[in-house]
VEXMIFI-665684 format. One record per residue: residue in one letter; z, y, x of N, C-alpha, C in turn. Coordinates in steps of 0.05 Angstrom, whole numbers, plus 5000, padded with zeros to 4 digits. Each point is the difference from the previous one (the first is absolute). Example, Ala and Ser with C-alpha at 12.3 -4.5 7.8 and 13.67 -1.06 7.14 Angstrom:
A515648865264500050244982500050245018/S498650214993500150245016501450224985/
//
This chain:
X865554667381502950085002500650224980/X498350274995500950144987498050084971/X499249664995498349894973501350224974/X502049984997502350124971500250335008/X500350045021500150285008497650154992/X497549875008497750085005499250064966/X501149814984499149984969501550294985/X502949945013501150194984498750315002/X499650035035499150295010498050024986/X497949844996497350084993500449984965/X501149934981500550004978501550334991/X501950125026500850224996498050234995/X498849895028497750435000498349904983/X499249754989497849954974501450324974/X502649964991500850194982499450275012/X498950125023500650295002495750004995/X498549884994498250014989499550224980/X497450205006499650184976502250275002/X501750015032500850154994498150275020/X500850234993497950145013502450035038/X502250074997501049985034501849904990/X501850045018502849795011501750304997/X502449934991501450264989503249814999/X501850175005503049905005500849884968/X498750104975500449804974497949765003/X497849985007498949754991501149645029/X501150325023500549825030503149774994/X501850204979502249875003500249794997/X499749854975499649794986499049805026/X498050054999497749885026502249935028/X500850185006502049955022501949874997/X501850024969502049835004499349744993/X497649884993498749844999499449785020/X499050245020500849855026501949935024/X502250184985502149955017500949694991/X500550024965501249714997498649795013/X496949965006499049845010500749905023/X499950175015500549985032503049915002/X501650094983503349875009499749714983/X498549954980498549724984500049825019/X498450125019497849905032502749905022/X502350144996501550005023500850295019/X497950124999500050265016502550045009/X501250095025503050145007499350254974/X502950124996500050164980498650255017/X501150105019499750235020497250035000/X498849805009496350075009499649964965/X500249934974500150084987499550304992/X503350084998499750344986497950135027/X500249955025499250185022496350024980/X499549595002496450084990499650144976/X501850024983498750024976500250365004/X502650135012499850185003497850275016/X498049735016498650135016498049984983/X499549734977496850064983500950294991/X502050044981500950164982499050345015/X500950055025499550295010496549955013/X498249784998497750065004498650064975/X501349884975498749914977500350264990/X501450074991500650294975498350175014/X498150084975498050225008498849985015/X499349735006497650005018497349964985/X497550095007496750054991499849775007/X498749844972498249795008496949955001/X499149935021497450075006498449874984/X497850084992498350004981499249685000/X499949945020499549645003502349904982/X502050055006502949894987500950004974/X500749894994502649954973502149985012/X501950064981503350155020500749694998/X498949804988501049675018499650005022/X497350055011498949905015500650215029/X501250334987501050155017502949815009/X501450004988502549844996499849795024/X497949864990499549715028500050085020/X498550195005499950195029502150045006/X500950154987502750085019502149815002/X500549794987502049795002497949805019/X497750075007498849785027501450145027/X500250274996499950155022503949945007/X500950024975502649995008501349675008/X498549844991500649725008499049905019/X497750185014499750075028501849995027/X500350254986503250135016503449854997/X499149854974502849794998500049765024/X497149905006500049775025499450195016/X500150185012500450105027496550165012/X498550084982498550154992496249795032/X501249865016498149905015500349685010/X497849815011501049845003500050015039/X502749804997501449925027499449815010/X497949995027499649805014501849935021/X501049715011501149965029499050085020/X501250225014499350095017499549815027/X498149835016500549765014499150085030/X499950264996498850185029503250035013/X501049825009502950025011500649775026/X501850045018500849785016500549744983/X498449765022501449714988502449945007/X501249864994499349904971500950214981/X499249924972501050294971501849854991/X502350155007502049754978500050114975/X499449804981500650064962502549834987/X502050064996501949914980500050144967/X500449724993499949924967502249964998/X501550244970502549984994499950004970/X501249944985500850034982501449694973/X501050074981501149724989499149825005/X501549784990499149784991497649844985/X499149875001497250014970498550185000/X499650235021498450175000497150005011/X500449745006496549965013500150045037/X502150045016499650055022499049805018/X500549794995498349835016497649985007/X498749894964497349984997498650235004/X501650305002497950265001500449985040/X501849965014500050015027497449735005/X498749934986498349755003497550184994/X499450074976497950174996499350235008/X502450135016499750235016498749845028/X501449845010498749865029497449944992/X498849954977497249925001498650144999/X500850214977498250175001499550165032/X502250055016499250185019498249685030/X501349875000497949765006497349994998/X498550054970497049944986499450295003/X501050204989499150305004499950155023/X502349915017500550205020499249885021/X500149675003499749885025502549975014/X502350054988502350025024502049695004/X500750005024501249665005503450114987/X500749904976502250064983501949745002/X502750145013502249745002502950064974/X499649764986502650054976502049795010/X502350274996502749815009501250114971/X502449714997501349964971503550075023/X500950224978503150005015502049934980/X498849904968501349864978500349745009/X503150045011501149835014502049834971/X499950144978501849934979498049784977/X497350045013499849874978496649865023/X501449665005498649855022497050004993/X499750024973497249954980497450245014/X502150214994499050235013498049975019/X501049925032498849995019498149754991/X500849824990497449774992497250084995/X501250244974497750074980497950185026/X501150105009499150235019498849935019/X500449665012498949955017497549794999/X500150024971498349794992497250284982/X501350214994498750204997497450035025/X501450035026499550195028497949605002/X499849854999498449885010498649974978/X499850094981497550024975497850225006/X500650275006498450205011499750045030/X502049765024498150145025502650165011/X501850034996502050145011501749825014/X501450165023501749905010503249994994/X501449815006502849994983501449935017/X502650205008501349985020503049784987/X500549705010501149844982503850125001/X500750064979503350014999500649854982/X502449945006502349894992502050004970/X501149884997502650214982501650015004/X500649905027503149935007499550255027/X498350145009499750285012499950304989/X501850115014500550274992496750145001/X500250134978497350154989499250285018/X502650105017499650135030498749915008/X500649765015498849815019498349914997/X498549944974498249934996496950235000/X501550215002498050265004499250065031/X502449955001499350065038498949765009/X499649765002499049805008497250004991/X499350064976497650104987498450225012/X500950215010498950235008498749955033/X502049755014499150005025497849834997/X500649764979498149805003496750204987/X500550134985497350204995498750125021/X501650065023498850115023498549855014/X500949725003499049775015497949914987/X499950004966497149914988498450344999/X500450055007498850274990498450134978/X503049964984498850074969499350275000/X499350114974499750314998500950154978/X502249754991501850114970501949754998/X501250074992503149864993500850094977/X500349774969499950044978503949774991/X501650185001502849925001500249994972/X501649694984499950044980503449904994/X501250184987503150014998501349834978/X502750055000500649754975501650314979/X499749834981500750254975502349814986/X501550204979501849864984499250104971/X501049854982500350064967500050314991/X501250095021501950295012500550145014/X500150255007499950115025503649975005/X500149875013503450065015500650075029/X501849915002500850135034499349805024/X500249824992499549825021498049915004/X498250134978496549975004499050185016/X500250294992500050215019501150055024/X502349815008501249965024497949955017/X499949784982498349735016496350185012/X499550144976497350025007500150355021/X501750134992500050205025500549925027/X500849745001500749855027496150045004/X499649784985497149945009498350235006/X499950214984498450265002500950125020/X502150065013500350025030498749875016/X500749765004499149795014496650065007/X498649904969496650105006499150225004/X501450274994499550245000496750074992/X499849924968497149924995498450254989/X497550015012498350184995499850134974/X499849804979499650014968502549784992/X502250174978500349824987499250024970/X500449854984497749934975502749874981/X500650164984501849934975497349884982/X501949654992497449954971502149994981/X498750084993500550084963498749764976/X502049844988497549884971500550134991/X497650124987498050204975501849924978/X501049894998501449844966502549965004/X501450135020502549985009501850254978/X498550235002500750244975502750165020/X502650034983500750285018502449865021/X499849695000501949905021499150045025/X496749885001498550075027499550285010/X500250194986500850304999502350035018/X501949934985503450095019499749855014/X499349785009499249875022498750065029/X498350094993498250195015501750265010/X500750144981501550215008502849955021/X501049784992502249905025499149885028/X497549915001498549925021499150255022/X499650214982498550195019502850205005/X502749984990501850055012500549915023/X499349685001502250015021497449835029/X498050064998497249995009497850255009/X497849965016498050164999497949914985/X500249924975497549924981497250185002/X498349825007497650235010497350004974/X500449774987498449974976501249794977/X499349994983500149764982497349794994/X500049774987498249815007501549924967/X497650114975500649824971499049714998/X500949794994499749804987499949884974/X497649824989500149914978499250214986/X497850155010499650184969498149944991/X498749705003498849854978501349924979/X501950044999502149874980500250214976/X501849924970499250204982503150204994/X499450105036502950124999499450344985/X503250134994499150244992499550155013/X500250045030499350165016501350215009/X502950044988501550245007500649985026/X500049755017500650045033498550055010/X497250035000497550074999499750285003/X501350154986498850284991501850155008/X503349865010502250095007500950045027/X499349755019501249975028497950125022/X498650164988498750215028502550225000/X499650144967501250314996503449825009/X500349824994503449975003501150015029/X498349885018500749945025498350195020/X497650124984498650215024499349835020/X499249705002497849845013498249914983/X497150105016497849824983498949744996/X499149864984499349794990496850005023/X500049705013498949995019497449774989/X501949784986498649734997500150024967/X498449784986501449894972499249624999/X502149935005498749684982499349964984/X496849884990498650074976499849684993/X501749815015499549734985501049755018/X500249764994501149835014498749885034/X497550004992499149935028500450255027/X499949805025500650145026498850225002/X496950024984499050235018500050254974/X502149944979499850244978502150175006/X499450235015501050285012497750125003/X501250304994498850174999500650225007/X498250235011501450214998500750264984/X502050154994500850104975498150325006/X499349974979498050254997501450104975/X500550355002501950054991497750074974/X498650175002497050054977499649814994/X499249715003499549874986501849844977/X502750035020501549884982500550194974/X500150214994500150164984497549984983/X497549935004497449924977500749894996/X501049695001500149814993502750064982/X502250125002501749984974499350164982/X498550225002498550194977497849954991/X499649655019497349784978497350155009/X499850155023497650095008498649745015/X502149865006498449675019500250125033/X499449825011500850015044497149885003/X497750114992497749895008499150015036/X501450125012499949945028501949825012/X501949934993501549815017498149784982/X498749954971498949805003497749875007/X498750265010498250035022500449845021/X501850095015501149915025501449724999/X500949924975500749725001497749805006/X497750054978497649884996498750065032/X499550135014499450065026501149785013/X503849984995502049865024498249664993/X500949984980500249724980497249854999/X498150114987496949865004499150015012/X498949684999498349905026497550084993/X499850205018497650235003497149695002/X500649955021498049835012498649704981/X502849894989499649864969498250204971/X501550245005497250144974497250045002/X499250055030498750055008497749704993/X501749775018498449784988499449934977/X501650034980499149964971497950274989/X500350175011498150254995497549935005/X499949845021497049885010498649794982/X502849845001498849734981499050104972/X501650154987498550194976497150054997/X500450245024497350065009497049754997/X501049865014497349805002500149784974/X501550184983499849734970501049815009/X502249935015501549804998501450024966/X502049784998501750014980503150065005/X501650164985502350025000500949805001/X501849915010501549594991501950095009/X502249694984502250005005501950055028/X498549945020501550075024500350325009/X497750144985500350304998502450064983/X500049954979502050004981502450045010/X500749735012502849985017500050275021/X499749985012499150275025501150244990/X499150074967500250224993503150024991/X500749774989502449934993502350015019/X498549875027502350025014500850295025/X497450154992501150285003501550174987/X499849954974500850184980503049875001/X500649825005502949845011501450195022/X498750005024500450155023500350384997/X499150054973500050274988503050034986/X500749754992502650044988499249924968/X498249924983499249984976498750254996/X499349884967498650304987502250264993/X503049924992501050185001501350205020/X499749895019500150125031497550325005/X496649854980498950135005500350144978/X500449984984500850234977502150225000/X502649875017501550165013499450265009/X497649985018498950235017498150114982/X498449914983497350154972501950244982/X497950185001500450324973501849864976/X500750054994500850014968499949714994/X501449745023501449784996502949944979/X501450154994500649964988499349954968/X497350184994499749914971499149734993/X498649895029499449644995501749894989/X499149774981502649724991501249965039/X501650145005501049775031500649784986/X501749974982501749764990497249715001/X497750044990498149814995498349985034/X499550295017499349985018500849855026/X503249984999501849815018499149664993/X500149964970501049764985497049845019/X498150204991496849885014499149965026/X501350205014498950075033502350085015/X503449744999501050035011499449775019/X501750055024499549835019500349684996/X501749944982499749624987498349944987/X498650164985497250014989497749915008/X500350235025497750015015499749695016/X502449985010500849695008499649714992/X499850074971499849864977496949975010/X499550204998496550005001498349845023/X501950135028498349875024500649704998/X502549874984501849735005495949914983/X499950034980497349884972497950035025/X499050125017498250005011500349785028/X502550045016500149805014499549694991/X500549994966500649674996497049964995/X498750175008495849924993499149895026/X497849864990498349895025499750265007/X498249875035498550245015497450124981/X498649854991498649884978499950174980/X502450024995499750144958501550225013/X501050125021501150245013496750154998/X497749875013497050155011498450024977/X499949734976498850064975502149984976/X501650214987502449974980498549924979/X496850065002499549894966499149674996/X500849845029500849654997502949984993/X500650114986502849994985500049944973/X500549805001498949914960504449934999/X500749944970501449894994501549845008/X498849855016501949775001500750065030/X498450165025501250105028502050204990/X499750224970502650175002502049845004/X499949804980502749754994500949935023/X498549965018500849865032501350305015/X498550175002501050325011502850054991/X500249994972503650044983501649895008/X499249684996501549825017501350045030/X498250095016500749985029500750325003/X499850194986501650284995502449994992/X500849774988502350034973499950264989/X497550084979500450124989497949904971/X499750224991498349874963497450175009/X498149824988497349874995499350424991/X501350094988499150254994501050185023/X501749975012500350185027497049945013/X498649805006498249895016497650224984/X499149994970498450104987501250345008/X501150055000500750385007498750035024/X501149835016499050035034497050044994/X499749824992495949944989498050234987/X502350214990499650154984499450205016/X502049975010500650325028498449955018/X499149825014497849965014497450164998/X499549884968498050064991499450375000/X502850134997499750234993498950155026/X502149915019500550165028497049905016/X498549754991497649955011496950264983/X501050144978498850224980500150155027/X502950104993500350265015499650075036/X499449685010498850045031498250015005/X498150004968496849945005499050335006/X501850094975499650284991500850215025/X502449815012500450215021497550025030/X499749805000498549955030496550064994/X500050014976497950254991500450334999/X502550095008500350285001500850094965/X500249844991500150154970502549994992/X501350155016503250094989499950104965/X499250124998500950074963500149784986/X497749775012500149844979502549745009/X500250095021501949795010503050094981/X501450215005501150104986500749944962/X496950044995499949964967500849694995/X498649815022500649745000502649944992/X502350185014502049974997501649914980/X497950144979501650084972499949744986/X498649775001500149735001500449695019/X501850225018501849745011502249954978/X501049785004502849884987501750235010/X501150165007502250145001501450074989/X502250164999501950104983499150264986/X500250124971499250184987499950275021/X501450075009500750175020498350115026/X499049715015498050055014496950034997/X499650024974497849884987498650345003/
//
């Protein structure tokens, strides 16, 4: 999300290089440097002058420690201040409360409220254990309740059925009793939005927020929405008790100014982030990390924790073994690895979260190890016998021809796969011998992009 941000910032303190401190002549330049960026980005103007004003009275005259270069002093203090721009800690749901917890989801149209009241029910479902009931009161748009209820039987949730031809009151209170009788332990209300904030939307939805009188409500925000979803927000928590915000789509190559804007604008913190299309990509917003990651330091613990959520621990484990006893890498390992690194989001998912990602080719790193690729890849392996899946080197010529064929793809897609096999079968030998360095060096002759090399 904040790919262009991250280039520009870190291209800036590169110039304060060689200097001996940070001084109000070498800071200015530097600052207004970053102001244009950030209003570039979207930024509200206000949290604008407010940040730049706050680097500005830490920066002048301040000692840079002997570790430092006044860049790298510089980074510091703009980590510390973009800290304090998302709300300086992260915010968990508090779930130590009477049942049921009511949660309402407000905000526009196209903002993702559905699908995030889907991935919020799951996640607290798989993480928390809790029996989560979603009711749809987007009575304006019939699809709505479809999508939502076809959501709620994909993860395991319960879905209380409405109407469109019922008042979205009524549909709360009939909801709330029927939660008592199933005995849920959260209630995830998902509202109908317009193009616009007008009056008869806010009519409509302070009816409802009476009605549920809900524990948490959760403004979503898309990340790429810029300063409409801003005044948006700001009219919501007028005429509301907005208790957090919930970003969406900041997988996307938005600029980020609603991002960096709608904590300081609205004085609620950012609770969740949607990091991608599938149900279970939410997250929770960590205000430090999000700040490495735009100053290109990388989020090596949330991708910690993904790899934790995501790999099948018990699947590595088996191939760790088979290693071990001189088995062979084969193609059905292959796939496996493939179709985790799928479930990771691609390679640029994981580059996303890596140090100093931005200086990789991304452009070549997507093209290779995006998710149709990868797809591409498992489709060439499915069209093999069981056979030439266990020994790939009974693969002569004329079975690629049959593999392409039943891939629909070319005879040299089939030869790459063949290639990469070969590589990733190097590097599991090396690994399951303990010899990380060399596993590493291996690296430097896979097919990859210049970048990862």
């Amino acid at each position: 999300m904040f790919a262009n941000l991250t280039e520009r910032l870190s291209s800036i303190t590169r110039n304060l290089q060689g200097k001996g401190r940070l001084s109000n002549n070498n800071i200015k330049d530097t600052l207004r440097e970053i102001r244009l960026v950030l209003l570039e980005a979207d930024v509200a103007l206000p949290v604008v002058k407010n940040f730049i004003e706050g680097i500005r009275e830490e920066v002048v005259g301040s000692k840079i420690e002997k570790s430092l270069t006044p860049g790298q002093a510089l980074i510091k203090i703009i980590h510390h201040k973009l800290i304090d721009l998302f709300g300086n800690k992260t915010i968990e749901l508090n779930l130590k409360r009477p049942s049921p917890l009511v949660i309402m989801m407000v905000g526009l149209q196209g903002s993702g409220k559905t699908t995030t009241a889907a991935k919020l029910a799951k996640r607290l479902i798989d993480i928390e254990k809790k029996r989560v009931m979603l009711v749809s009161v987007d009575v304006h748009r019939p699809a709505a309740i479809l999508q939502l209820n076809r959501l709620a039987n994909e993860i395991g949730a319960d879905f209380f059925n409405s109407e469109d031809t019922q008042n979205p009151k009524t549909i709360v209170s009939s909801a709330l009793k029927q939660s008592q009788r199933s005995q849920s332990d959260i209630i995830i209300i998902d509202t109908a939005g317009r193009m616009h904030v007008d009056d008869s939307m806010m009519a409509e939805i302070s009816e409802v927020y009476k009605e549920a009188s809900p524990s948490e409500t959760f403004f979503v925000i898309d990340s790429m929405a810029g300063q409409d979803a801003i005044n948006s927000a700001q009219a919501f928590s007028e005429r509301l008790d907005i208790t957090g915000i919930i970003l969406t789509k900041t997988d996307g190559d938005a600029r980020g100014g609603a991002a960096l804007s709608v904590s300081q604008v609205t004085g609620k913190s950012i609770f969740y982030l949607g990091v991608g299309e599938k149900i279970d990509d939410i997250e929770l917003f960590h205000p430090e990390r999000m700040a490495s990651r735009i100053l290109g330091m990388g989020d090596v613990l949330s991708l910690v924790e993904e790899i934790e959520a995501k790999v099948d621990r018990k699947q590595s484990e088996r191939l760790a073994n088979k290693l071990k006893k001189g088995k062979k890498f084969d193609l059905y390992d292959l796939k496996d690895q493939l179709e985790q690194m799928i479930g990771m989001g691609g390679m640029s998912a994981i580059l996303d979260k890596l140090p100093n990602a931005g200086q990789l080719n991304n452009a070549a790193v997507s093209k290779q190890f995006d998710e149709k690729q990868l797809k591409r890849q498992i489709g060439i392996i499915n069209s093999m016998t069981p056979n030439e899946r266990h020994f790939p080197k009974t693969i002569n010529g004329s079975r690629k021809r049959r593999i392409a064929a039943g891939s629909g793809l070319q005879i040299q897609d089939i030869n790459k796969l063949m290639k990469q096999h070969v590589q990733m079968e190097r590097m599991m030998k090396k690994m399951s011998g303990g010899k990380m360095k060399k596993m590493m060096r291996g690296l430097s002759g896979m097919n990859l992009p210049s970048g990862l090399r």
